[in-house]
DOMI-414132 format. One record per residue (C-alpha): residue in one letter; x, y, z. Coordinates in pm, whole numbers, always signed. Layout:
BEGIN
["a", [X, Y, Z]]
...
//
This chain:
BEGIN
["x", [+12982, +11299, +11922]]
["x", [+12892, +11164, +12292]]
["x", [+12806, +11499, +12383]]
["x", [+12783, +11883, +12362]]
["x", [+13077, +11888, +12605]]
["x", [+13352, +11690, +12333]]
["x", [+13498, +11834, +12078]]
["x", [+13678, +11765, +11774]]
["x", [+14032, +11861, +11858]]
["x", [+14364, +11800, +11617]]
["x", [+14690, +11617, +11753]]
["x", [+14839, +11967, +11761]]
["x", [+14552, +12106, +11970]]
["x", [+14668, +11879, +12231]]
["x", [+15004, +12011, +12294]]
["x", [+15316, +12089, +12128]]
["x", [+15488, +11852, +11837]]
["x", [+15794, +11746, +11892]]
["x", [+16020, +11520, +11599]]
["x", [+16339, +11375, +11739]]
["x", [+16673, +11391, +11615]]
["x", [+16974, +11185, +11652]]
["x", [+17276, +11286, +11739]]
["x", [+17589, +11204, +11515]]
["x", [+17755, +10954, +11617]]
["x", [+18073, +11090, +11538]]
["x", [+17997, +11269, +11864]]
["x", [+18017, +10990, +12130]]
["x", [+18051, +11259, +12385]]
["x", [+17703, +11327, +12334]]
["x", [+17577, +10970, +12443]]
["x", [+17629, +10886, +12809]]
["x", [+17373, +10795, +13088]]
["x", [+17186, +11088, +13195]]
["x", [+16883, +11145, +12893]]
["x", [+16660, +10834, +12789]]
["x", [+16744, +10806, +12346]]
["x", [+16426, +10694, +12258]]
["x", [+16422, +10485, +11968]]
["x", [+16139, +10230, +11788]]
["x", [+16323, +9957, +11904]]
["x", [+16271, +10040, +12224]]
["x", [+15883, +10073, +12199]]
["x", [+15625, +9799, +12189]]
["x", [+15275, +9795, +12075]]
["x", [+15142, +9688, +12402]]
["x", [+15380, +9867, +12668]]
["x", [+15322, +10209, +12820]]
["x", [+15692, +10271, +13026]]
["x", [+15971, +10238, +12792]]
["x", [+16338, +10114, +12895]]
["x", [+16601, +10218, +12643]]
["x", [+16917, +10079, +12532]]
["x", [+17089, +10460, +12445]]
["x", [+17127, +10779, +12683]]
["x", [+17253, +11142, +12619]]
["x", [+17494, +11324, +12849]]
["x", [+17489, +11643, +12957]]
["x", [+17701, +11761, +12678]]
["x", [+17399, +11622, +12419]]
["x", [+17101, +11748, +12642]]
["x", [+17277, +12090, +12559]]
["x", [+17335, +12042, +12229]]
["x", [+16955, +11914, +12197]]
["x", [+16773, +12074, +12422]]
["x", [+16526, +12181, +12200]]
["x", [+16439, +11833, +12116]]
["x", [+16366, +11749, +12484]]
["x", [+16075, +11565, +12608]]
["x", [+15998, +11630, +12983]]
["x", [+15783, +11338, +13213]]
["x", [+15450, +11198, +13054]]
["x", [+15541, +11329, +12744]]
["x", [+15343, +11066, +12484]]
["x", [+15597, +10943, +12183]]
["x", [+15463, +10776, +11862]]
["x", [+15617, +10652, +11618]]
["x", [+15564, +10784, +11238]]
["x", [+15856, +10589, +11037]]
["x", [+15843, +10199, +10946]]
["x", [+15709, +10023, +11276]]
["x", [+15450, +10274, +11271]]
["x", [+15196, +10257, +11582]]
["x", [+15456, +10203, +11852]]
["x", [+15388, +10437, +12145]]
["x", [+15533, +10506, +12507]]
["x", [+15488, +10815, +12776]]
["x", [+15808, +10904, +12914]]
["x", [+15897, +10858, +13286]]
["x", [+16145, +11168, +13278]]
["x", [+16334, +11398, +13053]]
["x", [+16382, +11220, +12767]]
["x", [+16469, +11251, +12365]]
["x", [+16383, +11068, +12066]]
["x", [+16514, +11007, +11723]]
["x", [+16394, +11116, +11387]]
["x", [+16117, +10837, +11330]]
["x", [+15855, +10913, +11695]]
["x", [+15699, +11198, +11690]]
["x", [+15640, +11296, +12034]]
["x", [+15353, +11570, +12223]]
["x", [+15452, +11739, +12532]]
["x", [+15058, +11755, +12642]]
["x", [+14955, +12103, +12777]]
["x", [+14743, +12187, +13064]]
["x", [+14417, +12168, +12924]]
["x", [+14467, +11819, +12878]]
["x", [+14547, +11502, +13094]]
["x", [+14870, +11333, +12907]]
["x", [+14782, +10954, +13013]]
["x", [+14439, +11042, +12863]]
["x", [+14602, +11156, +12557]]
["x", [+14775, +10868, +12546]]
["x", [+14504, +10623, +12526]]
["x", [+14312, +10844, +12277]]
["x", [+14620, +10771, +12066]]
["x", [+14636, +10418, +12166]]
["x", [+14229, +10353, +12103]]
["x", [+14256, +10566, +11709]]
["x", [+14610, +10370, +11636]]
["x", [+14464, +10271, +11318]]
["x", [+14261, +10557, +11183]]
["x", [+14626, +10760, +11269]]
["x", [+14825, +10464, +11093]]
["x", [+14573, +10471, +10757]]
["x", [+14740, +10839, +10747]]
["x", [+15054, +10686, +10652]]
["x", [+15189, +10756, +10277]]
["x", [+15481, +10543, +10125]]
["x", [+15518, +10158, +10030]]
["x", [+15824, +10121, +10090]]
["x", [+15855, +10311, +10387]]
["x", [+15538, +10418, +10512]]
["x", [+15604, +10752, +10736]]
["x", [+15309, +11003, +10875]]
["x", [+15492, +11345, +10857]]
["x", [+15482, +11566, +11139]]
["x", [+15244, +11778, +10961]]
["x", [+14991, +11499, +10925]]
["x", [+15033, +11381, +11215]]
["x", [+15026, +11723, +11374]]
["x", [+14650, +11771, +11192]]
["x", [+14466, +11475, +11249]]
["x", [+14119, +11548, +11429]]
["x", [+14047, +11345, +11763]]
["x", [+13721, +11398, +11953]]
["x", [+13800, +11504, +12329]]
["x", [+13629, +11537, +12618]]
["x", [+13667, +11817, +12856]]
["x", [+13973, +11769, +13172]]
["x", [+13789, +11654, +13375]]
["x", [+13611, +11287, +13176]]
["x", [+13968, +11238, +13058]]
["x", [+14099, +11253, +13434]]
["x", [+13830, +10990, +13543]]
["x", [+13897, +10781, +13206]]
["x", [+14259, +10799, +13268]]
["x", [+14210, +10687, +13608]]
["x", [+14014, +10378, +13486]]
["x", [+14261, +10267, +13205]]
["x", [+14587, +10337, +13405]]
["x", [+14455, +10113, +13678]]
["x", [+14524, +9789, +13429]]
["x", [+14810, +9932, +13319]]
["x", [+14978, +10012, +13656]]
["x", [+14858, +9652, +13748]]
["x", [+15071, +9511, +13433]]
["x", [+15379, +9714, +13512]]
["x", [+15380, +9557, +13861]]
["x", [+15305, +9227, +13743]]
["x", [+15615, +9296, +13455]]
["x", [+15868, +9418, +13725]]
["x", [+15798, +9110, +13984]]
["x", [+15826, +8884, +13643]]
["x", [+16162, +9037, +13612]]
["x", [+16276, +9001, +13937]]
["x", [+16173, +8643, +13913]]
["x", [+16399, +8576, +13625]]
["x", [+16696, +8773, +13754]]
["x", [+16666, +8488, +14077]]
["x", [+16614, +8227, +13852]]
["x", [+16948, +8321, +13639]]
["x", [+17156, +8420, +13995]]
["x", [+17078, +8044, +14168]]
["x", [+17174, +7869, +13821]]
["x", [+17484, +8047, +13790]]
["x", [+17540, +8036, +14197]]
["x", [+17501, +7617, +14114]]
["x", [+17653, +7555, +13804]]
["x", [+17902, +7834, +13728]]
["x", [+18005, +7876, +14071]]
["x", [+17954, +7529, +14190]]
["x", [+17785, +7675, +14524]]
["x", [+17524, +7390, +14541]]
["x", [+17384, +7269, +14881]]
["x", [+17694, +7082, +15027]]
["x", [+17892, +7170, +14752]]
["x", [+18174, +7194, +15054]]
["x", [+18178, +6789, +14999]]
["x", [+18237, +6744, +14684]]
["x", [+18597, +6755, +14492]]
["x", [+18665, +6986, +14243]]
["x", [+18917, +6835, +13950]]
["x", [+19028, +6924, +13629]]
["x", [+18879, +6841, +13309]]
["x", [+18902, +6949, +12915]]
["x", [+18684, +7225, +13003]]
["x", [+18817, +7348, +13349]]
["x", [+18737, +7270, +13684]]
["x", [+18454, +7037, +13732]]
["x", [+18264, +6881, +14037]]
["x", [+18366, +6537, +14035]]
["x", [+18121, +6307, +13868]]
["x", [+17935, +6561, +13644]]
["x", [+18020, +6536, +13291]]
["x", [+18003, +6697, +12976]]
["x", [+17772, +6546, +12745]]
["x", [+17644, +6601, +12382]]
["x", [+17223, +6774, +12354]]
["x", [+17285, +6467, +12117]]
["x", [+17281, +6206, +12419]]
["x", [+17087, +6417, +12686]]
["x", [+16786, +6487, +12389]]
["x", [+16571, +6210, +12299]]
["x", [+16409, +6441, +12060]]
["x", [+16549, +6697, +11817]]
["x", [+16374, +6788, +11516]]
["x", [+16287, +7155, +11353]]
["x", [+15872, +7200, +11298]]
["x", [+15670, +7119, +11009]]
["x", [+15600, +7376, +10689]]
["x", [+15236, +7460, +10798]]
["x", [+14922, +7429, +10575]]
["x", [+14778, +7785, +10705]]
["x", [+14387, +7791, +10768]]
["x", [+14275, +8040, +11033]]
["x", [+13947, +7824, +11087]]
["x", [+14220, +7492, +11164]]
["x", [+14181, +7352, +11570]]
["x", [+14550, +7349, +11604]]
["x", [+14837, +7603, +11620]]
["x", [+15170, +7685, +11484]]
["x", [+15435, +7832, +11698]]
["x", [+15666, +8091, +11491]]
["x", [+15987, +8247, +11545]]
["x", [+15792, +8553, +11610]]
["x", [+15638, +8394, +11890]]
["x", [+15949, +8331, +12096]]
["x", [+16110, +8616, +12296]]
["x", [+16241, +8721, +12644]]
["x", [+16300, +8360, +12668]]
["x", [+15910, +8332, +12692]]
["x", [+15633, +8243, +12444]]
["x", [+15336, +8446, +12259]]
["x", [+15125, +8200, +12202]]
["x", [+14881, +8478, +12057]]
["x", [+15145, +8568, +11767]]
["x", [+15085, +8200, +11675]]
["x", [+14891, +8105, +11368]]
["x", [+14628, +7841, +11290]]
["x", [+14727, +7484, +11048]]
["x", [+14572, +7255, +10871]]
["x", [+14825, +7002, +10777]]
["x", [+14860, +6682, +10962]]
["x", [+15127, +6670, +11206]]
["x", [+15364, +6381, +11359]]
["x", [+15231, +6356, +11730]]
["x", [+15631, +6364, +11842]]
["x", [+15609, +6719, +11712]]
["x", [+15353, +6868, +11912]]
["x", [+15499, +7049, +12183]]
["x", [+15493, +6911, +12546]]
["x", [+15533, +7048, +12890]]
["x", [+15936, +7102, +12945]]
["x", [+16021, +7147, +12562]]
["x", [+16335, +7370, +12498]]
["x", [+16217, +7563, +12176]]
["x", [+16494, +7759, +11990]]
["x", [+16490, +8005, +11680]]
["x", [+16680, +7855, +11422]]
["x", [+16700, +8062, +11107]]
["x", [+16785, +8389, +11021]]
["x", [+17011, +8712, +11185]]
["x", [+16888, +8877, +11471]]
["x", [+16600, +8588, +11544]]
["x", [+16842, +8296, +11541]]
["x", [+16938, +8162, +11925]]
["x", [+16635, +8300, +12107]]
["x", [+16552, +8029, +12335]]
["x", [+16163, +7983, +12521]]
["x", [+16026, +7645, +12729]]
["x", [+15692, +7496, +12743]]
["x", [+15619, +7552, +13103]]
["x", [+15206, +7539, +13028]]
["x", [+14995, +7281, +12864]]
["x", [+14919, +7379, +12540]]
["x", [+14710, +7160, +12330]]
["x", [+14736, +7081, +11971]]
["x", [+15032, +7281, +11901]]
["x", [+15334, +7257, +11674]]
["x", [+15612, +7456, +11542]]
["x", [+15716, +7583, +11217]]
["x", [+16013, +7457, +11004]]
["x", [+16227, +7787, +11122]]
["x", [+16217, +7683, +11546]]
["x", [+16403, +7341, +11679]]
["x", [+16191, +7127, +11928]]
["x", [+16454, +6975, +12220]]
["x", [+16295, +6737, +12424]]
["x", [+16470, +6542, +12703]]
["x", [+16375, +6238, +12975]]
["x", [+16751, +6180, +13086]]
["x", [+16793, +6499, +13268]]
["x", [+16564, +6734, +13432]]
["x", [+16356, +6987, +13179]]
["x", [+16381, +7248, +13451]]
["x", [+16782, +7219, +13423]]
["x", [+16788, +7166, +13058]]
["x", [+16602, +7501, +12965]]
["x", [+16811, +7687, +13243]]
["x", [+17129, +7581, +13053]]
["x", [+16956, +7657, +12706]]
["x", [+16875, +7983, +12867]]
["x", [+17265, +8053, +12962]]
["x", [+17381, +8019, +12615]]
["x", [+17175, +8219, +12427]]
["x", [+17431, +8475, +12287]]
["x", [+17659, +8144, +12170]]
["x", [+17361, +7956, +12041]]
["x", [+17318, +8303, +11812]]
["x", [+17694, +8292, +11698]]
["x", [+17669, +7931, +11588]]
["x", [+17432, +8000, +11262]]
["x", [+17571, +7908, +10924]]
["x", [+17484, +8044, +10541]]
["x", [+17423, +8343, +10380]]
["x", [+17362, +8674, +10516]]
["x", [+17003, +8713, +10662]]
["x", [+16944, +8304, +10542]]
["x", [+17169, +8202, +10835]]
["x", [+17098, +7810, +10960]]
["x", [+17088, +7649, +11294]]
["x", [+17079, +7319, +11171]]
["x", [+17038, +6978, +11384]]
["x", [+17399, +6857, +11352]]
["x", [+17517, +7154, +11524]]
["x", [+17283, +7175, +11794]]
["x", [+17326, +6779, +11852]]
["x", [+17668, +6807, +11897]]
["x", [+17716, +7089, +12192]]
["x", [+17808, +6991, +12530]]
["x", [+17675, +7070, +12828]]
["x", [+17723, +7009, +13212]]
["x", [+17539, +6784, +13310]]
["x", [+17553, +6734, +13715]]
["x", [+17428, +6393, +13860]]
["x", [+17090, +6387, +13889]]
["x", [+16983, +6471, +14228]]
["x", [+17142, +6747, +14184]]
["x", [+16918, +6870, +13901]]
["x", [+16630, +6725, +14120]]
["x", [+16709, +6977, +14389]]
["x", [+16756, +7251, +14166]]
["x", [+16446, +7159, +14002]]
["x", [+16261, +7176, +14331]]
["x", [+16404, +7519, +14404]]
["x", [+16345, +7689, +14007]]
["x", [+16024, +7563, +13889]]
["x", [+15800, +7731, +14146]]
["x", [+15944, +8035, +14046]]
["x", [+15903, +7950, +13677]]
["x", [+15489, +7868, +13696]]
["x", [+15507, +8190, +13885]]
["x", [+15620, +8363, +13591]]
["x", [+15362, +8210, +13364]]
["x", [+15092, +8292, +13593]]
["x", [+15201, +8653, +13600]]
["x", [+15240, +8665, +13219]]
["x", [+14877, +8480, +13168]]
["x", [+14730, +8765, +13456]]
["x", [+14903, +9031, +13250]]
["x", [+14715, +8903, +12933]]
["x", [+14384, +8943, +13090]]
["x", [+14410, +9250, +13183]]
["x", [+14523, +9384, +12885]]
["x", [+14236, +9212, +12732]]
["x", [+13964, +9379, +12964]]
["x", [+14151, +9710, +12912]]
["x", [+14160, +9662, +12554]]
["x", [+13770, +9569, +12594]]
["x", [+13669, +9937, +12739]]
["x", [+13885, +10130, +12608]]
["x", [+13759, +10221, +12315]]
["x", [+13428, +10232, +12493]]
["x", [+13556, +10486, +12735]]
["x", [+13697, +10749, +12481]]
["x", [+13429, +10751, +12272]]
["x", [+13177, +10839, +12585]]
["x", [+12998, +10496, +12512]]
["x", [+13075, +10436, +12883]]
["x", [+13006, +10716, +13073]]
["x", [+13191, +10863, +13393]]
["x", [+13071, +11153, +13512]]
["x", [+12962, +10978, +13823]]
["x", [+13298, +10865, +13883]]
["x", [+13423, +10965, +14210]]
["x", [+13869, +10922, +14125]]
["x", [+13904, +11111, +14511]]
["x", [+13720, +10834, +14674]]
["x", [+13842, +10546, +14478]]
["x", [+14201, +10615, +14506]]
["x", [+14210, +10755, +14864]]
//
């Protein structure tokens, strides 16, 4: 116990417990686009501000209303992907598997929050189940936290939002980057608005009309290199890393999800600067697309991601097209259910637009600042959640002390 002034308090002390429900869907007049729906999928490990896919209307906030979460309410969730936590921005619901407390006034929610956050794994040893772990409201509602008194958890929920408010801003300019990015490739190459496009003839080919002189050409001919990754030999002391399926999402890579191997590789499959990397086995994985836009050293992929590589058109262009066919690229999988294949033969023989190459040039001037912007913002991001990961647990367990904090002077 830091001191006299903490106490041992359970989850329950902290406000009220609130499980979720959803509503049947039977009911589609109780989904609309007024009430957040809340669900695991929605969550991340990492994130504080949720977006979700599902909304109530109206007609379900009345039906529910019980079940309602108002603003900085803090949701975690007790079924499967256990450990995944948000605070709500506004009046919100959940379903069945987050357990959610609306914090009361003796109590500072995004403190409560991080208290949760900094004991995820002392709550998520509470689990019971194999084969679907779940914490029960119950247990959840009655496991013991030591808290501070309002005012520490205002000053420590000053000093931990700070990183996170930094992230959010850093995550909403990322995303405005990469709605530009998509707008100026379709502007070029679905609208054919390209600088001095007004010059150029537009004439009809097997696939529509086309600029004259681009062409359609195979990833078979544009690729000099297209190869799945190797079957890794895992060793978490090994120099060199492994790039997973796991690792590749919002068209971006984790490189932190990647794992360590021992096995000797073929230098062509290292990754390079420019590489179009795409999932390749497997429902719900299969088609997610990333690019090497950093230098990353010693690095490979597994046998379950494709490695395209090309010197005969641009890389910025090539991942930009990858990019745009994402949903198709997910469609084109072949095999059994959940063992669906990618393979090479397939991906060789797609077509793509390929305009002539000062074209891509320009375009390529234009995109790739705004690309190594949006690694720079995702590698700033990562910092600071590493120095906020770094105190926080220091900071709810009193270790670092702030009772000398003046919030009032620092934020005004």
């Amino acid at each position: 116990m830091p001191n006299s002034d903490w106490k041992v308090r359970r989850i329950s002390d902290l406000g009220e417990v609130i499980t979720g429900t959803t509503p049947p869907t039977r009911n589609p007049e109780y989904f609309g686009d007024g009430y957040p729906f809340v669900t695991p999928s929605d969550l991340s490990y990492s994130k504080r501000r949720v977006t979700t896919k599902r909304y109530l209307s109206d007609k379900g906030f009345s039906r529910f209303h019980r079940k309602a979460l108002p603003a900085n309410s803090v949701c975690y969730t007790c079924i499967a992907s256990i450990g995944k936590m948000c605070l709500t921005k506004e009046t919100s619901f959940t379903n069945q598997q987050i357990n959610s407390i609306i914090v009361n006034a003796e109590n500072n929610p995004l403190f409560v929050y991080y208290l949760l956050l900094g004991n995820r794994d002392r709550i998520n040893m509470r689990a019971s189940g194999v084969a679907a772990p779940i914490i029960n409201k119950s247990t959840f509602s009655s496991i013991e936290v030591v808290v501070p008194p309002k005012n520490p958890q205002d000053k420590i929920a000053y000093v931990l939002s700070s990183f996170d408010d930094l992230i959010e801003v850093y995550a909403d300019r990322t995303k405005i980057l990469k709605e530009i990015a998509e707008i100026l490739y379709q502007e070029w190459f679905s609208n054919f608005r390209y600088p001095h496009y007004e010059n150029t003839e537009i004439i009809n080919s097997p696939h529509g009309p086309t600029p004259k002189g681009w062409k359609f050409e195979k990833l078979g001919n544009v690729c000099e290199y297209i190869s799945r990754g190797i079957s890794p030999e895992y060793d978490e002391n090994a120099e060199c890393l492994v790039i997973n399926q796991r690792c590749i999402r919002n068209r971006q890579i984790n490189i932190d999800l990647a794992r360590r191997n021992l096995k000797r590789v073929n230098p062509k499959k290292y990754v390079r600067f420019g590489d179009v990397l795409i999932n390749s086995t497997g429902v719900g994985t299969l088609g997610r697309v990333a690019q090497v836009y950093s230098d990353i050293k010693c690095c490979t992929v597994d046998s379950h991601v494709t490695i395209l590589r090309t010197t005969k058109t641009k890389y910025d262009y090539l991942g930009s097209t990858i990019f745009d066919m994402e949903d198709y690229l997910s469609s084109l999988g072949v095999g059994a259910t959940g063992q669906t294949e990618l393979n090479k033969s397939t991906l060789s023989g797609i077509e793509i637009l390929t305009p002539p190459i000062e074209i891509q040039q320009k375009f390529s001037n234009l995109i790739r600042p705004i690309r190594l912007l949006i690694e720079n913002l995702s590698r700033k991001s990562k910092v600071l959640r590493q120095k906020r990961d770094l105190v926080l647990p220091k900071l709810i367990s009193g270790e670092i002390e702030v009772n000398k904090l003046d919030i009032d002077a620092l934020s005004g």
